[in-house]
N, C-alpha and C positions, 0 to 999 in steps of 0.2 A: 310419729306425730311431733311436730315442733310448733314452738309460739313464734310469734311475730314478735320481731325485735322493734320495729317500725312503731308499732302500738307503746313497747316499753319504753322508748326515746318520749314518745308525748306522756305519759306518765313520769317519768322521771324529770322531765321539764315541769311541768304541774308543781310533784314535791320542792322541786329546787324555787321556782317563783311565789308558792303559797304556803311555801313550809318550809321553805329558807333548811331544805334539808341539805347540807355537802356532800354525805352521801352519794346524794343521788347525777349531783355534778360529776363528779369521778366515775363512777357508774356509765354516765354519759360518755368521757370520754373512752374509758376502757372500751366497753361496746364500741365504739365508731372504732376505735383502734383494732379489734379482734377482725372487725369486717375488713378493716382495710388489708390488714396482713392476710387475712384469707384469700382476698380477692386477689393479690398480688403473687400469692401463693397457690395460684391456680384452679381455689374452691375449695381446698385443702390443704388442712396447716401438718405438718411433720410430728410427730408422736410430742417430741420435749417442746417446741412450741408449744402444743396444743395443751399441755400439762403445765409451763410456764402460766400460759393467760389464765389457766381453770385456779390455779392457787394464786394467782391476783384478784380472782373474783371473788374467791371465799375467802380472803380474808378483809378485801374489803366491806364485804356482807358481814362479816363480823366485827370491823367497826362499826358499822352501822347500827348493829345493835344497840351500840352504845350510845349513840345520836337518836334512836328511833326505838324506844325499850315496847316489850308488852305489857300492855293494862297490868297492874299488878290486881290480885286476885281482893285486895282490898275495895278498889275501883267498883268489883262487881254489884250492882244494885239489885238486880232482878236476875230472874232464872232465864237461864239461855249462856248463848256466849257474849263476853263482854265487847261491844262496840271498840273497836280500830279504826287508828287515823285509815286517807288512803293511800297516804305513805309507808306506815307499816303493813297494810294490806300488799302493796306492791313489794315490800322488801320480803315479805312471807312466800308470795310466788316466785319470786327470782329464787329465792331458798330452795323454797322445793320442787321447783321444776326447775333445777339447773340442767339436767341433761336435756330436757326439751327447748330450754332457752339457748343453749348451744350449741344443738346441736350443727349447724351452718358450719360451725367451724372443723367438725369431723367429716360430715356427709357432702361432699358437692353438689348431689343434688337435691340439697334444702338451702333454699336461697335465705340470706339476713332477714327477709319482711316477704309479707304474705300481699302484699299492692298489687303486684299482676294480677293474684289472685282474683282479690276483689274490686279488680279495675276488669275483670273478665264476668264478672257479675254482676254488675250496678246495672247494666242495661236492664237485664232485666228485672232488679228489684222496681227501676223507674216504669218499664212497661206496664208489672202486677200493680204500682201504684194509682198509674195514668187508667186502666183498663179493669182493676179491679182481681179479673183471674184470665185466663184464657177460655175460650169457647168451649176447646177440646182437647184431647193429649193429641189428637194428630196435630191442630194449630201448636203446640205449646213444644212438639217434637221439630216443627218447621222452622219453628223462631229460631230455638237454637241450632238447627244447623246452618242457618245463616249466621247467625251470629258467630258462631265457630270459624264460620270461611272466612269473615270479615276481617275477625281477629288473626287470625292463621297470615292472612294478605298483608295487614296492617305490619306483624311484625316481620315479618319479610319483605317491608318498604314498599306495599302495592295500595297505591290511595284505594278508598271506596268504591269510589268513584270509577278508578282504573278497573278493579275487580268487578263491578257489577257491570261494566259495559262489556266485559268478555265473558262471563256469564249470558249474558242476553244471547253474545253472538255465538253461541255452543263451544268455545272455549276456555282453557285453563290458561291462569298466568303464567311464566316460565316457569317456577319453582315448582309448581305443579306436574308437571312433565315428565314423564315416565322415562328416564332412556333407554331405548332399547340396546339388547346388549348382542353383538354379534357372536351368530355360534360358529365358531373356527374350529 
């Protein structure tokens, strides 16, 4: 399981524009910097890299403590837990999900931000929206394997459009293509 770095960047913009936190500036860059070295580093950074960026990050989270302290226990009014900024909130999960928040930089396949993700599911939150639920799990199993082909097409540069017209005509796009393999 990994978090979305994608979601942390708009958090961390937030603290920095409405809580003038620095932190969270540095933050900012450090992340984009870890992504980029990844990405250049072919989805995976080399052991002392990867150990380089992790103790740049804690120790930046441990200035932050300093800019971004916890409710002292004076603070507490009522029972429960004491109300946090959502800057401390945020500095609290970067804490303690640092190995889910980095993981990108170990695993190649865990991408920076979860976007494809849920750029592969909005359709259909929009449809449950527009539609309310589906009819039926057969409708609701049809959707998405259309949806699946569309996306499948899409990222293998095959417009809609191109994909549903060879659909119609009982073919696959080329990528689809099985080749056969001669038995010598």
């Amino acid at each position: 399981h990994a978090l979305c770095n994608a979601h942390h960047l708009r958090e961390l913009e937030r603290a920095v524009e409405q809580d003038n936190q620095q932190w969270a500036a540095q933050m900012i860059v450090l992340l984009k910097e870890m992504n980029k070295a990844t990405h250049e580093a072919g989805g995976r950074l080399e052991a002392t890299e990867s150990d380089h960026f992790r103790k740049r990050y804690r120790d930046l989270l441990r200035e932050a403590e300093l800019e971004c302290p916890a409710p002292s226990e004076t603070e507490k009014k009522k029972k429960g837990k004491t109300a946090r900024s959502k800057a401390r909130n945020l500095l609290e999960r970067l804490r303690d999900y640092e190995n889910e928040t980095l993981r990108f930089v170990v695993d190649y396949n865990v991408p920076f931000s979860n976007n494809q993700a849920e750029n592969d599911l909005r359709m259909t939150k929009v449809q449950q929206k527009i539609s309310g639920c589906f009819r039926s799990m057969e409708g609701a199993k049809i959707f998405c394997r259309i949806r699946s082909y569309l996306s499948t097409c899409r990222k293998q540069g095959v417009t809609a459009s191109e994909a549903l017209r060879l659909l119609f005509q009982g073919n696959w796009p080329e990528f689809m293509n099985v080749k056969e393999q001669s038995a010598e």
